[in-house]
Structures are given as C-alpha cells and as structure tokens.
N, C-alpha and C positions, 0 to 999 in steps of 0.2 A: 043494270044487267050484268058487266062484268063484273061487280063485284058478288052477285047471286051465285055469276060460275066459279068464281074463286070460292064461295063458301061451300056448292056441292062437293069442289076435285078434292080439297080439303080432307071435309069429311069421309072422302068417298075411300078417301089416302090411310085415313087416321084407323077407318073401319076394319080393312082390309086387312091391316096390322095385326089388329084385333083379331082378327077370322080366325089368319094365319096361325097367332098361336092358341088359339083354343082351340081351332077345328080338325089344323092339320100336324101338330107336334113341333111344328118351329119356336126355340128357343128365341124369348124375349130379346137377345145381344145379340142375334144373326144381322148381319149387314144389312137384307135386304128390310127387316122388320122395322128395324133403327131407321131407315131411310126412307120409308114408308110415314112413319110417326114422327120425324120431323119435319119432312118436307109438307108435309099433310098440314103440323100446326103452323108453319110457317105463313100456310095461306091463310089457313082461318087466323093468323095473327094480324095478318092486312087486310084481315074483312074489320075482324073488330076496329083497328085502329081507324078506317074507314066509315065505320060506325059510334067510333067513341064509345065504347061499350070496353070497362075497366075490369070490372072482372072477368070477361073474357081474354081482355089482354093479359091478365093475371095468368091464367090458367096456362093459356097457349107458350107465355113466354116459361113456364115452369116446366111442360112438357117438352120441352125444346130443350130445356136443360136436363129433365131427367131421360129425353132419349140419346145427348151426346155422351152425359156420364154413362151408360151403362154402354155404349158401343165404347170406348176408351178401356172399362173395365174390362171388356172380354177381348180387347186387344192387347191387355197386359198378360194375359193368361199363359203360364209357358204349354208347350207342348207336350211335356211329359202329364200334365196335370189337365190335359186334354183327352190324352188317351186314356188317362186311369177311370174319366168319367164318362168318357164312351165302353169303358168297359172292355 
C-alpha cells in the first residue's frame, strides 16, 4: 500500500511539472518545476527499487540527474543575460 502511495505522489509530482510547462508557460529551470520533477522521481525511484524494476530505476535515476543539471544551469545564468531574455 505505501509503496502504491509513493508511486501515485510521484507521478502525481513528475506530471504537474509537466502541466506547468506546457499549459501554463513556466520555464523548464524554474525552481519550483525542477523541484517538482525531482522530488516526483525520487519517489518513483523508491517504488522501483522496491520493486526491483531496473529500467525504471534507470530512468528515474537519469531524471534526477537531468532535473539537478538544468536547475544548476539556470543558476549560473548572470542577470544581465536574464533581462535581455525577458526582453
């Protein structure tokens, strides 16, 4: 059972992320998107290992890594190269 609710909040995390940037214009490297889509695979990373399901720990553990890189990259960003792109 707890590991079912771990794999809904998961996904429920991972989705939301998702929404955010198709539905509503939030950039991919915003904090709260990045912290959405990691914390999200983190669960589903303790469902699979819970599961022993390998290519989901694959996945999950990748997604974890390509949501820390891209929150790192848009923390490198200076601000002048912020305002040019907000225009």
């Amino acid at each position: 059972m707890i590991v079912q609710l771990m794999s809904l909040l998961g996904t429920t995390l991972v989705l939301s992320a998702y929404f955010a940037v198709a539905y509503t214009g939030k950039k991919a490297t915003t904090p709260l998107v990045t912290y959405l889509n990691v914390l999200g695979s983190i669960l589903l990373l303790l469902t699979a290992c819970a599961l022993f399901n390998v290519g989901f720990i694959f996945l999950n553990v990748a997604w974890i890594g390509i949501g820390i890189l891209s929150y790192r990259k848009a923390r490198n960003v200076r601000p002048d190269e912020i305002a040019r792109a907000n225009g």
